[in-house]
PDB file of N, CA, C and O in Angstrom:
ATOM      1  N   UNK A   1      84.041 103.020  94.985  1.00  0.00           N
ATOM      2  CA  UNK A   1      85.406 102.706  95.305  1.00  0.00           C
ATOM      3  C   UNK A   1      86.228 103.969  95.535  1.00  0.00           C
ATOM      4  O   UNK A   1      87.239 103.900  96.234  1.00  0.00           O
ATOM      5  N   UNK A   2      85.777 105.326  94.884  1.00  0.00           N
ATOM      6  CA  UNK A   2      86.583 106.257  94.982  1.00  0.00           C
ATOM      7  C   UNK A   2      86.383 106.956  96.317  1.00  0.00           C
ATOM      8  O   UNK A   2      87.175 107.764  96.804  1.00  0.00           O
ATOM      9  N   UNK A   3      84.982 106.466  96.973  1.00  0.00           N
ATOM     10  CA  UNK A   3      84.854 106.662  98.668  1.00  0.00           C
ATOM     11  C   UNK A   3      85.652 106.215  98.981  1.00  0.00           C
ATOM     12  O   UNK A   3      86.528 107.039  99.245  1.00  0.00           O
ATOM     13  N   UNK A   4      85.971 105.117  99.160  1.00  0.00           N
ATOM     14  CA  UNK A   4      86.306 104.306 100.042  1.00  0.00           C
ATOM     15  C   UNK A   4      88.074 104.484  99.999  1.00  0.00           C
ATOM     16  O   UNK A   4      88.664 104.189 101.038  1.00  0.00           O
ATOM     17  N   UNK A   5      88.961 104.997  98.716  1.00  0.00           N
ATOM     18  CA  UNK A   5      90.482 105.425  98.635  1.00  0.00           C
ATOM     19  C   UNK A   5      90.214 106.601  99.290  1.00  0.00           C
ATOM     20  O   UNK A   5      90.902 106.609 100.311  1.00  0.00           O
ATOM     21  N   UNK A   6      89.325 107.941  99.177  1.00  0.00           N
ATOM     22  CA  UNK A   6      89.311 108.962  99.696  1.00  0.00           C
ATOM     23  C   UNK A   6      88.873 108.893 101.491  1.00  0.00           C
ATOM     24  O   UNK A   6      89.189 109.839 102.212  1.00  0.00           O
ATOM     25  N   UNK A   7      88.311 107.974 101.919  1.00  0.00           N
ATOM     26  CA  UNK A   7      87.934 108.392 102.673  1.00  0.00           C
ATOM     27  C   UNK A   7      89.886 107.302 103.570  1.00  0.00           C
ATOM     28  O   UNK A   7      90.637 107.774 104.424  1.00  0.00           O
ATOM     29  N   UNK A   8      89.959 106.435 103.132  1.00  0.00           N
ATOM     30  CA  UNK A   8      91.604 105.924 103.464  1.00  0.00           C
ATOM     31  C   UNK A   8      92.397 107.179 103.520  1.00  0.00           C
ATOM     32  O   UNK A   8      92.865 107.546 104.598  1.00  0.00           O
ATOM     33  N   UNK A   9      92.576 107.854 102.443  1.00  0.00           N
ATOM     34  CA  UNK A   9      93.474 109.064 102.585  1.00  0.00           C
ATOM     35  C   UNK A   9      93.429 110.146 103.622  1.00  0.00           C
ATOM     36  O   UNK A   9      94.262 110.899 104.128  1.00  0.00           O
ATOM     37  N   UNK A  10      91.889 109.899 103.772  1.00  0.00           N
ATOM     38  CA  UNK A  10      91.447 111.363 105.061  1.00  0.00           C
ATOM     39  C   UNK A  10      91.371 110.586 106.351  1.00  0.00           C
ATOM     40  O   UNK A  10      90.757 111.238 107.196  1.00  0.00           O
ATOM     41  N   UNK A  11      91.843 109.253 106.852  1.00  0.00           N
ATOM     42  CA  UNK A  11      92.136 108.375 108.111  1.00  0.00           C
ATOM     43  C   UNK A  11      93.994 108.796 107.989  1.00  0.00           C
ATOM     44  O   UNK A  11      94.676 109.177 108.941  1.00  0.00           O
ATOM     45  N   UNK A  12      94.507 108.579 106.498  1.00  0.00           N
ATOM     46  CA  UNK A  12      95.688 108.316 106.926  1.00  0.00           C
ATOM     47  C   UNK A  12      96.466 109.562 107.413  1.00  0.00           C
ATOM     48  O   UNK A  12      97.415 109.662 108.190  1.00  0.00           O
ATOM     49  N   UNK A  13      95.646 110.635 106.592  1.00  0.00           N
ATOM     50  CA  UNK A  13      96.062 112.222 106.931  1.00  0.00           C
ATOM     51  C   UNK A  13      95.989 112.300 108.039  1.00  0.00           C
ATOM     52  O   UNK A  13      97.012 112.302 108.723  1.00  0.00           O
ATOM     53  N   UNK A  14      94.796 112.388 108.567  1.00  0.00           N
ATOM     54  CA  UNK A  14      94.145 112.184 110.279  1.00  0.00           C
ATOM     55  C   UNK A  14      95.143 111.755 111.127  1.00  0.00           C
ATOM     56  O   UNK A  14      95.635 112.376 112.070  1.00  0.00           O
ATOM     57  N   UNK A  15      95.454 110.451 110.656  1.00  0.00           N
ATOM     58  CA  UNK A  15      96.768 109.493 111.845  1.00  0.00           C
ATOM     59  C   UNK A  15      97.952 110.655 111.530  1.00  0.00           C
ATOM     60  O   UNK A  15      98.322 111.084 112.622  1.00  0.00           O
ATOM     61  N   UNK A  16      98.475 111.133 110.738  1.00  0.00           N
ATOM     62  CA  UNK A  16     100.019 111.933 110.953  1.00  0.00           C
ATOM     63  C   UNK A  16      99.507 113.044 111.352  1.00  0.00           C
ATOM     64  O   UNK A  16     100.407 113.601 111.980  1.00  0.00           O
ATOM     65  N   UNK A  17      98.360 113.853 111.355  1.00  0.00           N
ATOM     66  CA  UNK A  17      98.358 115.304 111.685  1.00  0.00           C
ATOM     67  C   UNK A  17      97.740 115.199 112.921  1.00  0.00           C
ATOM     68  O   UNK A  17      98.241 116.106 113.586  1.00  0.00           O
ATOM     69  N   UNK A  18      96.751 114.469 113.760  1.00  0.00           N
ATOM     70  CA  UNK A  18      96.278 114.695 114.732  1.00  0.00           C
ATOM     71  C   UNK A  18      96.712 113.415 115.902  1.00  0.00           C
ATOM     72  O   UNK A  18      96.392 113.346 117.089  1.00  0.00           O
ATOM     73  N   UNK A  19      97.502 112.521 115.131  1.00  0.00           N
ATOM     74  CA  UNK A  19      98.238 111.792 116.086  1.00  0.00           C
ATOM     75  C   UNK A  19      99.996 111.782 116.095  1.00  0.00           C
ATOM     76  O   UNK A  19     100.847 111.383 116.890  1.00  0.00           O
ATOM     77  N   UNK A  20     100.009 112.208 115.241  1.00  0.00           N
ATOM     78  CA  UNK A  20     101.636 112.103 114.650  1.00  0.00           C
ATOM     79  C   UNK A  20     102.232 110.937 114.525  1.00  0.00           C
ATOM     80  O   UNK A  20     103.428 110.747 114.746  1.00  0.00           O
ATOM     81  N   UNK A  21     101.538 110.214 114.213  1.00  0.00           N
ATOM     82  CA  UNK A  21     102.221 108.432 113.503  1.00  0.00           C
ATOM     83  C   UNK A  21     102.295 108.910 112.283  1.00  0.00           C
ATOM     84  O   UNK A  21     101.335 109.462 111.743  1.00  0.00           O
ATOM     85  N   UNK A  22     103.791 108.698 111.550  1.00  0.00           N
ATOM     86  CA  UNK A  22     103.926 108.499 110.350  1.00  0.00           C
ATOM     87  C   UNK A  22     103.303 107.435 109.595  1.00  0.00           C
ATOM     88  O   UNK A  22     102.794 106.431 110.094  1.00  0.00           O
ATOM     89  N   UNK A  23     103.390 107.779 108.055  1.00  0.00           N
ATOM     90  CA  UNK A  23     103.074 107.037 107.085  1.00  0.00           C
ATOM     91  C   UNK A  23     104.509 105.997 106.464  1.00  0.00           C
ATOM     92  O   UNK A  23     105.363 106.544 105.766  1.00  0.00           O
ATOM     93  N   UNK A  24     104.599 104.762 106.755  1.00  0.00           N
ATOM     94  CA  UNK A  24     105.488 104.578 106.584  1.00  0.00           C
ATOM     95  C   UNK A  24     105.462 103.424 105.174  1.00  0.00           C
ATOM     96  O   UNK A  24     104.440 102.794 104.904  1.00  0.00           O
ATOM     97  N   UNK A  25     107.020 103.263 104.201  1.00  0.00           N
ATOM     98  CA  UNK A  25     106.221 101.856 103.779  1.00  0.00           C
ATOM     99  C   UNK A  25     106.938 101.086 103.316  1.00  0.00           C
ATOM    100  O   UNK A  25     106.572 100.469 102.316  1.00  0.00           O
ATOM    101  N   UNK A  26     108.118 100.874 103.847  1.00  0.00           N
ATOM    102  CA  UNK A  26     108.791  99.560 103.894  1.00  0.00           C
ATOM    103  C   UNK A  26     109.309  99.570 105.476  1.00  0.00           C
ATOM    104  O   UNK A  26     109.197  98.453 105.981  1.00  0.00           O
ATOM    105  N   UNK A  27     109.797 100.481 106.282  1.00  0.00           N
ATOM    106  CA  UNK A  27     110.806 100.413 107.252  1.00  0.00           C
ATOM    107  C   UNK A  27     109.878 100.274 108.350  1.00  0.00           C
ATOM    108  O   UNK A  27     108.724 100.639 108.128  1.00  0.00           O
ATOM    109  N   UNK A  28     110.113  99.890 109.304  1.00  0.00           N
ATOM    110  CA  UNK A  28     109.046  99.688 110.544  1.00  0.00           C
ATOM    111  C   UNK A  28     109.554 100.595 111.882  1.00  0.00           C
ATOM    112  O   UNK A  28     110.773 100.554 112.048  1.00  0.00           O
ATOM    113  N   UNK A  29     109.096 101.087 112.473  1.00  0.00           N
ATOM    114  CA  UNK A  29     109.507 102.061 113.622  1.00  0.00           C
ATOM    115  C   UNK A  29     108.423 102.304 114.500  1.00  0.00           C
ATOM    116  O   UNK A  29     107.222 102.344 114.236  1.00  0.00           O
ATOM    117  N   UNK A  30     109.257 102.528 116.036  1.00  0.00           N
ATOM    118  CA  UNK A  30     108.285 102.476 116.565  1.00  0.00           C
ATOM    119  C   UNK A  30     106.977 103.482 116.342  1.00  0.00           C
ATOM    120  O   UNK A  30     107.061 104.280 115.408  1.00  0.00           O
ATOM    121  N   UNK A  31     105.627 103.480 117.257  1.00  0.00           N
ATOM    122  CA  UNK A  31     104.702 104.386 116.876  1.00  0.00           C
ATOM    123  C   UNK A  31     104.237 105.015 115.403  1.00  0.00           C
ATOM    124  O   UNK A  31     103.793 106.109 115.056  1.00  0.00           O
ATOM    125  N   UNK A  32     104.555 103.791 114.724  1.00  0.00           N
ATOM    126  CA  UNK A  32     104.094 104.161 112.882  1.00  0.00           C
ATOM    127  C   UNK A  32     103.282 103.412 112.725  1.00  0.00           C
ATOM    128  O   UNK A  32     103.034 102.419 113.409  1.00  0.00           O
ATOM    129  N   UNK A  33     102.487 103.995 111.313  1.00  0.00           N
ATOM    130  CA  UNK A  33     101.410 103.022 110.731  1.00  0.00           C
ATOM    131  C   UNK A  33     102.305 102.364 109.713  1.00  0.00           C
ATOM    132  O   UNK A  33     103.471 102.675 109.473  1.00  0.00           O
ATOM    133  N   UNK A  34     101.596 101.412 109.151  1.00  0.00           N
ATOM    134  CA  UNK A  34     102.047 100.663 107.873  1.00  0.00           C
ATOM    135  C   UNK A  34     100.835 101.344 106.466  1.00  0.00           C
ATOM    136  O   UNK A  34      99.616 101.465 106.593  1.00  0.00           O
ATOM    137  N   UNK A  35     101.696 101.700 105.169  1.00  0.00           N
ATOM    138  CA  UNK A  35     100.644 102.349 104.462  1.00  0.00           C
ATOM    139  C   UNK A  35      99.751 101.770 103.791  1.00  0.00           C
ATOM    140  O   UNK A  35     100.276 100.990 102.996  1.00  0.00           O
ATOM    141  N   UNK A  36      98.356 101.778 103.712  1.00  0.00           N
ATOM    142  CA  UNK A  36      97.563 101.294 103.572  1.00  0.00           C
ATOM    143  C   UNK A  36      96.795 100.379 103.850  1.00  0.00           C
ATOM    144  O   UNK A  36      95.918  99.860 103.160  1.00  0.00           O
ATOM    145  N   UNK A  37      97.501  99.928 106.071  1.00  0.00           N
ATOM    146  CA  UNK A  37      96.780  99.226 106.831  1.00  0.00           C
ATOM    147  C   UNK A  37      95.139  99.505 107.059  1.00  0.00           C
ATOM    148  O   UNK A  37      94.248  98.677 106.869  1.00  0.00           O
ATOM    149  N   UNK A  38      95.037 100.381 107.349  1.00  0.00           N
ATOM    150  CA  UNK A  38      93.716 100.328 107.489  1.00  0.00           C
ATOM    151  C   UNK A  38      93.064 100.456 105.917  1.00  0.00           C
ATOM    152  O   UNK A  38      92.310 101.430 105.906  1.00  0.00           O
ATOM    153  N   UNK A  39      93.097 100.011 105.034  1.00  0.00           N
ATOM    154  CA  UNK A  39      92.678  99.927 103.833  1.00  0.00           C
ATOM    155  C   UNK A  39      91.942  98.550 103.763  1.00  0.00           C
ATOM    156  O   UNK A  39      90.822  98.380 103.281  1.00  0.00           O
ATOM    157  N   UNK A  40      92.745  97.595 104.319  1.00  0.00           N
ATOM    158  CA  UNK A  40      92.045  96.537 103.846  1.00  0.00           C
ATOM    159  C   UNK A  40      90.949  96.031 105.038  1.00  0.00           C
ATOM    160  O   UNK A  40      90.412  94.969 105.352  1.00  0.00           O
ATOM    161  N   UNK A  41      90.943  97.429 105.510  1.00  0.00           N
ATOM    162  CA  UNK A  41      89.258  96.896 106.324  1.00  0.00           C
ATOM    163  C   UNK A  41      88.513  97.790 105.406  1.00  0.00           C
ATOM    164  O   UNK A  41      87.846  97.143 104.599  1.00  0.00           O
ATOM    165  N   UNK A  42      88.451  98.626 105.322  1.00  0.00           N
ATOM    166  CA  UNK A  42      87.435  99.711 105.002  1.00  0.00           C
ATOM    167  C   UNK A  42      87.266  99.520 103.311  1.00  0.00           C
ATOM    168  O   UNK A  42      86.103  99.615 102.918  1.00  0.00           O
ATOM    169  N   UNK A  43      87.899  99.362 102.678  1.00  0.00           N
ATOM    170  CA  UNK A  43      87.913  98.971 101.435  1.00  0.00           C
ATOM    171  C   UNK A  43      86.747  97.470 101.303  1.00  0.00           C
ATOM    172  O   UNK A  43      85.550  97.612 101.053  1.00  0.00           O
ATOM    173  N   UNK A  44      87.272  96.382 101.483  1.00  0.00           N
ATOM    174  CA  UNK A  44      85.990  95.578 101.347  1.00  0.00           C
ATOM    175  C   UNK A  44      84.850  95.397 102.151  1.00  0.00           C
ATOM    176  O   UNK A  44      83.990  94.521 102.059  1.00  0.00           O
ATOM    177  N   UNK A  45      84.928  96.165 102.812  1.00  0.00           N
ATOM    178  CA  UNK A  45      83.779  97.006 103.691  1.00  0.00           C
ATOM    179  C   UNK A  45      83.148  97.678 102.725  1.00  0.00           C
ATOM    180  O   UNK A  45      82.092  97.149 102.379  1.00  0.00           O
ATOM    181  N   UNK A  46      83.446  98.697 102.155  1.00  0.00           N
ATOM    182  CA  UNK A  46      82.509  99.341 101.376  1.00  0.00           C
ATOM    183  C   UNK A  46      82.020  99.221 100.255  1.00  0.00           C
ATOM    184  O   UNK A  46      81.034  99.796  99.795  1.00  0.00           O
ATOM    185  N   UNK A  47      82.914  98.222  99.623  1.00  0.00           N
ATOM    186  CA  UNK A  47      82.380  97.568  98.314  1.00  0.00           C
ATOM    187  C   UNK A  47      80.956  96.281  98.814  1.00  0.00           C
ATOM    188  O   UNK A  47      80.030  96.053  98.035  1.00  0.00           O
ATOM    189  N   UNK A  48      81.036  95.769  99.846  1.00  0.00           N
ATOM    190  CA  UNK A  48      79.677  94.884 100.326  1.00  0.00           C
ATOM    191  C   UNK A  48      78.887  95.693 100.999  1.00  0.00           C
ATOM    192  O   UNK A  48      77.854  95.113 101.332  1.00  0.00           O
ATOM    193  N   UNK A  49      78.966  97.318 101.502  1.00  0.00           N
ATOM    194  CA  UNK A  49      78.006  97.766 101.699  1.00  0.00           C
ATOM    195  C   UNK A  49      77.267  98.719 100.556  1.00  0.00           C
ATOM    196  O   UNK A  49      76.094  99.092 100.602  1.00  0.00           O
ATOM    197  N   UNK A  50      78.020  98.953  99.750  1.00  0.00           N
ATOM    198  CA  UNK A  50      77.688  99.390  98.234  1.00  0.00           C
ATOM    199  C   UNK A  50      76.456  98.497  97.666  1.00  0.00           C
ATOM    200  O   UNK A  50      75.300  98.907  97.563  1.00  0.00           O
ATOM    201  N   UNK A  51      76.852  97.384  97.365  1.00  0.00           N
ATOM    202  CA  UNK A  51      76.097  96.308  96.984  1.00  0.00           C
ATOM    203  C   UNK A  51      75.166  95.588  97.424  1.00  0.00           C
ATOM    204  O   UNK A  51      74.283  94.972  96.827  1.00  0.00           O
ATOM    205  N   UNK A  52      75.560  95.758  99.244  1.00  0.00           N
ATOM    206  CA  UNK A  52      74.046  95.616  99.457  1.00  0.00           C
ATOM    207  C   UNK A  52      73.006  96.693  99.714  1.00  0.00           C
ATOM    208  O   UNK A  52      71.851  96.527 100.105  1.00  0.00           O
ATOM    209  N   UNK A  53      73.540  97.661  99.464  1.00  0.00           N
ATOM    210  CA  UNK A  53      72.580  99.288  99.305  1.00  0.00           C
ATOM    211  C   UNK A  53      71.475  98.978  97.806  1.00  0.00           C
ATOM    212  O   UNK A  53      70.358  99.483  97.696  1.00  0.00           O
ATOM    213  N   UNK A  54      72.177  97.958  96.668  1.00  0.00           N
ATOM    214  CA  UNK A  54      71.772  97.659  95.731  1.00  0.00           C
ATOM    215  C   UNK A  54      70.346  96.239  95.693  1.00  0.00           C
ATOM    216  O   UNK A  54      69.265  96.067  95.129  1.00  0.00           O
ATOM    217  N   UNK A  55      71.199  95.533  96.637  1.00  0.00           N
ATOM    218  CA  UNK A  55      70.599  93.985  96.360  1.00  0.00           C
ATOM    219  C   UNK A  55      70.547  93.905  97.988  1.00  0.00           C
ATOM    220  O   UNK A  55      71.717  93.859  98.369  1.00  0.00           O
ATOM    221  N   UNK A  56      69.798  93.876  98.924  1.00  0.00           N
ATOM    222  CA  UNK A  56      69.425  93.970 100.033  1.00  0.00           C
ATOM    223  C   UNK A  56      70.099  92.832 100.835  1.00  0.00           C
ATOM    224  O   UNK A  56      70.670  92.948 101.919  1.00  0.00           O
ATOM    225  N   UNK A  57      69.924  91.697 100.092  1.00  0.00           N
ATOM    226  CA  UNK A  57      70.234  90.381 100.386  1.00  0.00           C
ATOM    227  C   UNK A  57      71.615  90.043 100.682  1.00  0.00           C
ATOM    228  O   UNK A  57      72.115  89.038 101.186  1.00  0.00           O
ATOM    229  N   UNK A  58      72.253  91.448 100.115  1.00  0.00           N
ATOM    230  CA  UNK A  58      73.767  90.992 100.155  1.00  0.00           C
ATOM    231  C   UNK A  58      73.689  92.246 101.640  1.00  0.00           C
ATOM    232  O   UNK A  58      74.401  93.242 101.511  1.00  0.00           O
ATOM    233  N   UNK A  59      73.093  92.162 102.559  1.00  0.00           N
ATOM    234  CA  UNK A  59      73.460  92.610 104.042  1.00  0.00           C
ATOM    235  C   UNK A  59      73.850  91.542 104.675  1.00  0.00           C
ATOM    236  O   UNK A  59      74.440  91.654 105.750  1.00  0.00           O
ATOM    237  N   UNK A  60      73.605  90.412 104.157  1.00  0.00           N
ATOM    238  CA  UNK A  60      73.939  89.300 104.998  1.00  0.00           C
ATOM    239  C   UNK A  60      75.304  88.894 104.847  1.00  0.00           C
ATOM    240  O   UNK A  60      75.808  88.174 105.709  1.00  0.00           O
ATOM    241  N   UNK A  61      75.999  89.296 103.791  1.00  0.00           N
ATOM    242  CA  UNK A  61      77.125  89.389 103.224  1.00  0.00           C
ATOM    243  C   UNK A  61      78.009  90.229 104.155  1.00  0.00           C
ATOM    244  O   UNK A  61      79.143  89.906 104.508  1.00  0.00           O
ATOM    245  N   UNK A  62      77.461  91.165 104.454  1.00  0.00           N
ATOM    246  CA  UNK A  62      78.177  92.685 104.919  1.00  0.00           C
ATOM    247  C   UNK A  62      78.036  91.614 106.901  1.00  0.00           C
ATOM    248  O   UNK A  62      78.709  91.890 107.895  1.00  0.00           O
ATOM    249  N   UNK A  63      77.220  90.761 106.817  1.00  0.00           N
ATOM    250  CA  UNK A  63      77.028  90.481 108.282  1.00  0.00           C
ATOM    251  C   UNK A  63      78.352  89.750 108.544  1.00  0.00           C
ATOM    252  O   UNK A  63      79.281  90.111 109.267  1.00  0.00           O
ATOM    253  N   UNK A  64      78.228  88.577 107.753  1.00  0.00           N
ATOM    254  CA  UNK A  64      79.311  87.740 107.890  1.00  0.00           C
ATOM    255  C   UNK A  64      80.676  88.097 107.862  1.00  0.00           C
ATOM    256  O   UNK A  64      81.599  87.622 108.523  1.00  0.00           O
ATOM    257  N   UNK A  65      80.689  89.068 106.944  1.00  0.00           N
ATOM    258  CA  UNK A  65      82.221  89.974 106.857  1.00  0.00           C
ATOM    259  C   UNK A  65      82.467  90.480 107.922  1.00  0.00           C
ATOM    260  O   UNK A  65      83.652  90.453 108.254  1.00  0.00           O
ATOM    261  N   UNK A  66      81.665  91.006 108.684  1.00  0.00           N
ATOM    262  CA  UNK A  66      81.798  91.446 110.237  1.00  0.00           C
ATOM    263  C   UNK A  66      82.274  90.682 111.059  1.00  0.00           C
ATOM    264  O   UNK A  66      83.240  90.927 111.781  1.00  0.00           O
ATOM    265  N   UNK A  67      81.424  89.346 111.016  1.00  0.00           N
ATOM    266  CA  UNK A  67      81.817  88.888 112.084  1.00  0.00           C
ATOM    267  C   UNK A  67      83.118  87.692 111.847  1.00  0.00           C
ATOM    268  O   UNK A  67      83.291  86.963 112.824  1.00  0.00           O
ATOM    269  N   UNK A  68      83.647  87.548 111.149  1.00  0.00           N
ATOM    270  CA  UNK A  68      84.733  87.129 110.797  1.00  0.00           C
ATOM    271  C   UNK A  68      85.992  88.188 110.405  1.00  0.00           C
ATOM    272  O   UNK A  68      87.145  87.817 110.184  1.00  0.00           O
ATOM    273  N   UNK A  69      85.632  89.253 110.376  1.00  0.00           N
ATOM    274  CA  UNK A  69      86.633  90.248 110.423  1.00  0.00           C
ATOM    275  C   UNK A  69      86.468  91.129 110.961  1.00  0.00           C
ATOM    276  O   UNK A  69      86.673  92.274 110.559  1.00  0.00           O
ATOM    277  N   UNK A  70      86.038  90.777 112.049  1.00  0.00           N
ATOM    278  CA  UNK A  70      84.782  92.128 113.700  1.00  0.00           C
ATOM    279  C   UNK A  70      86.059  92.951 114.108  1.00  0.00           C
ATOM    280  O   UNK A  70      85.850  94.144 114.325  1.00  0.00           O
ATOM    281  N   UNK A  71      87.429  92.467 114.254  1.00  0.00           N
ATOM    282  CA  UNK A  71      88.356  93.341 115.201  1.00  0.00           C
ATOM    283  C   UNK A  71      88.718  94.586 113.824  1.00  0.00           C
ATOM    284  O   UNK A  71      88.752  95.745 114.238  1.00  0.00           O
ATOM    285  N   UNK A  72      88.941  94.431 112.502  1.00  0.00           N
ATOM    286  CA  UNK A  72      89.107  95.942 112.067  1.00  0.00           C
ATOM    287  C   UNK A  72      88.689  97.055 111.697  1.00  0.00           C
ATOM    288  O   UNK A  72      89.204  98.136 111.408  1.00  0.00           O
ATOM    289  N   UNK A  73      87.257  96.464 111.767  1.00  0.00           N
ATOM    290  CA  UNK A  73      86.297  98.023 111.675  1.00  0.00           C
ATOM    291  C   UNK A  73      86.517  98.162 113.489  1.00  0.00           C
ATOM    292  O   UNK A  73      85.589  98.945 113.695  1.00  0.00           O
ATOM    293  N   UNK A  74      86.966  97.978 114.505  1.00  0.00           N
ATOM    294  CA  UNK A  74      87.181  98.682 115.386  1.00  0.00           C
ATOM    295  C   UNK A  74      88.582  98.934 115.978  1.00  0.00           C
ATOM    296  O   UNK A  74      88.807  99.344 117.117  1.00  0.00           O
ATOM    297  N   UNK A  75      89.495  98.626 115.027  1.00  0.00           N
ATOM    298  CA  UNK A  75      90.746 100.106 114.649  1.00  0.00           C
ATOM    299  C   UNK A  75      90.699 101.153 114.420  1.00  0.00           C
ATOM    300  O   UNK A  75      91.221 102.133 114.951  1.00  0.00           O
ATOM    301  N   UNK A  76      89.841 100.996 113.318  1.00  0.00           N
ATOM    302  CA  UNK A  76      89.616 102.112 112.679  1.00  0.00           C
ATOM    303  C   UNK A  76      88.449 102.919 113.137  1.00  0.00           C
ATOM    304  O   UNK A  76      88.012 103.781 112.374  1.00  0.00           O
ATOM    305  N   UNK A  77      87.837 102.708 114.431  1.00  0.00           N
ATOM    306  CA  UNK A  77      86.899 103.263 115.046  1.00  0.00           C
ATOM    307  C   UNK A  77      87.634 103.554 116.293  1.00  0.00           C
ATOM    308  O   UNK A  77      87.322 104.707 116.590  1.00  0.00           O
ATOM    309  N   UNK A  78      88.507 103.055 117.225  1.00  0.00           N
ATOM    310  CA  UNK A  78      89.753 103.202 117.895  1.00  0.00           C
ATOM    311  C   UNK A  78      90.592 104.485 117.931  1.00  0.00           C
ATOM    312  O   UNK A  78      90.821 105.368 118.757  1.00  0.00           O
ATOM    313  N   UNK A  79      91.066 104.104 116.257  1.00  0.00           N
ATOM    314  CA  UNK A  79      91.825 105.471 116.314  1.00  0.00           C
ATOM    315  C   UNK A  79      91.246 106.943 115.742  1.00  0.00           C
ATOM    316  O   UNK A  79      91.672 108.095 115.673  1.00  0.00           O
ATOM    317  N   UNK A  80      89.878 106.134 115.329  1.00  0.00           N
ATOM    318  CA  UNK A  80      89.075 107.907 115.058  1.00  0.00           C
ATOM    319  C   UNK A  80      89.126 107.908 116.882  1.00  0.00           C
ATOM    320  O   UNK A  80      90.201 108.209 117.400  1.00  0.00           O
ATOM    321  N   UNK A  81      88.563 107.746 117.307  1.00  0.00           N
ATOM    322  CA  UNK A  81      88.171 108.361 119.321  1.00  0.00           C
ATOM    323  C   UNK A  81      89.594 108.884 119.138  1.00  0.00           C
ATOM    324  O   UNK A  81      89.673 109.927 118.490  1.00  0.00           O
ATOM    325  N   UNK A  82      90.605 108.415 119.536  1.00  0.00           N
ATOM    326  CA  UNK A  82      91.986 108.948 119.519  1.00  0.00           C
ATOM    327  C   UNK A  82      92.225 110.026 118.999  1.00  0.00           C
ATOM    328  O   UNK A  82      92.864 110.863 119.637  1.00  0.00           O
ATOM    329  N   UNK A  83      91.772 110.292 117.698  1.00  0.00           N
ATOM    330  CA  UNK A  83      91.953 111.471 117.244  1.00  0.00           C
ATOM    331  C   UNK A  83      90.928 113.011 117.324  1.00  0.00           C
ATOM    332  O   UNK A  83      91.045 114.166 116.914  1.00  0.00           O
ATOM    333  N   UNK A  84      90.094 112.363 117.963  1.00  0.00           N
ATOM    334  CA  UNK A  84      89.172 112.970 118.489  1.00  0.00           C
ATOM    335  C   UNK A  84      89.567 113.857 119.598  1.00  0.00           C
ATOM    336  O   UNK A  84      89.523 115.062 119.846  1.00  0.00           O
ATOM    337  N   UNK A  85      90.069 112.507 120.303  1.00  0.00           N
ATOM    338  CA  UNK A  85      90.654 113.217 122.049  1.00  0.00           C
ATOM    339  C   UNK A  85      91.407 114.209 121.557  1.00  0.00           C
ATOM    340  O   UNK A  85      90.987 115.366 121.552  1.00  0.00           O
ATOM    341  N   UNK A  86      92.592 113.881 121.091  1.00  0.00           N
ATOM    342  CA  UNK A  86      93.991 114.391 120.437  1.00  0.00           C
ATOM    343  C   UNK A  86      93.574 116.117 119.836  1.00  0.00           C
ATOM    344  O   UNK A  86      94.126 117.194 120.061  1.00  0.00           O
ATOM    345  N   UNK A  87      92.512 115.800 119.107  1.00  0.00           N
ATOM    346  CA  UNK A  87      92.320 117.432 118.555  1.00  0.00           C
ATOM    347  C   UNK A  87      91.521 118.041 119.590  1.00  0.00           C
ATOM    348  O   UNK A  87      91.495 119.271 119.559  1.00  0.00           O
ATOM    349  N   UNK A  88      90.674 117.306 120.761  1.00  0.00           N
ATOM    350  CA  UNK A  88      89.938 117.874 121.511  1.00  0.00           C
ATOM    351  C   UNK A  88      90.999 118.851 122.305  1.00  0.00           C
ATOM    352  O   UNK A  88      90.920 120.071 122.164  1.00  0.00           O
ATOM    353  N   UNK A  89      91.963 118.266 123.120  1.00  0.00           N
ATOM    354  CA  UNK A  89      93.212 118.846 123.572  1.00  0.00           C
ATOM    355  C   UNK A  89      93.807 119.657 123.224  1.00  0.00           C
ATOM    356  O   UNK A  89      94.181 120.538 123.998  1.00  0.00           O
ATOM    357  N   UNK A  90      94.089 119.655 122.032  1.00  0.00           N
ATOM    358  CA  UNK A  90      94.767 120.808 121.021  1.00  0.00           C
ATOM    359  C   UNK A  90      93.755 121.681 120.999  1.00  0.00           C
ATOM    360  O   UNK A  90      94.373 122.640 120.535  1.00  0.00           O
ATOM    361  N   UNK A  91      92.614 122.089 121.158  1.00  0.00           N
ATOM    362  CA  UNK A  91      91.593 122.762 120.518  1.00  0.00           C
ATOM    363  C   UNK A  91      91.364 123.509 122.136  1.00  0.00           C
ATOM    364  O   UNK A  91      90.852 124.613 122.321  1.00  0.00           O
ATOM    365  N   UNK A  92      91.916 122.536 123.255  1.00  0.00           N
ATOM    366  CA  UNK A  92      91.329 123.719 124.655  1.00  0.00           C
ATOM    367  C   UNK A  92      92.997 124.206 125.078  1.00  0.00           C
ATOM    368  O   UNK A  92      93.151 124.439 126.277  1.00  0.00           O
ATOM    369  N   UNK A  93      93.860 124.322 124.451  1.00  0.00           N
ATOM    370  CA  UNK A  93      95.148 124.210 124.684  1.00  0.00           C
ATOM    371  C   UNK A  93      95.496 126.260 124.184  1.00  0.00           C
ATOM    372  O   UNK A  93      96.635 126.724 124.237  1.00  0.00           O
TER     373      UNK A  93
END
């Protein structure tokens, strides 16, 4: 579990330093994140891939979670490319 807050913190860092969307967390504005949106993909994401690293059987677990919640592991795969580009630019700049 302490992956899975750390690795949230190093997406949310990521989004303000290499995209410049704030962290926001009550007020809404344009081009902001909400704090700890992408948490609730990656978070029970990694607790069913934890467990089925343990008990094999629970991949089928990790399947179904996918495909009933398929669009937010590719946000958060979205805005890694984004930030990718973003530092690629900065980096030939």
């Amino acid at each position: 579990m302490a992956a899975a807050t750390a690795l949230y913190g190093l997406l949310a860092w990521a989004r303000v330093r290499l995209l410049g969307v704030p962290v926001i967390v009550v007020v809404s504005k344009p081009r902001c994140q909400i704090a700890m949106q992408c948490y609730e993909a990656v978070f029970p994401l990694a607790v069913l891939v934890l467990s089925a690293a343990a008990h094999p059987i629970d991949w089928i677990t990790v399947g179904v979670h996918l495909i009933l919640f398929r669009d937010r592991p590719w946000w958060a795969i979205r805005d890694a490319d984004a930030m990718v580009l973003v530092a690629s630019r900065a980096a030939d700049e």
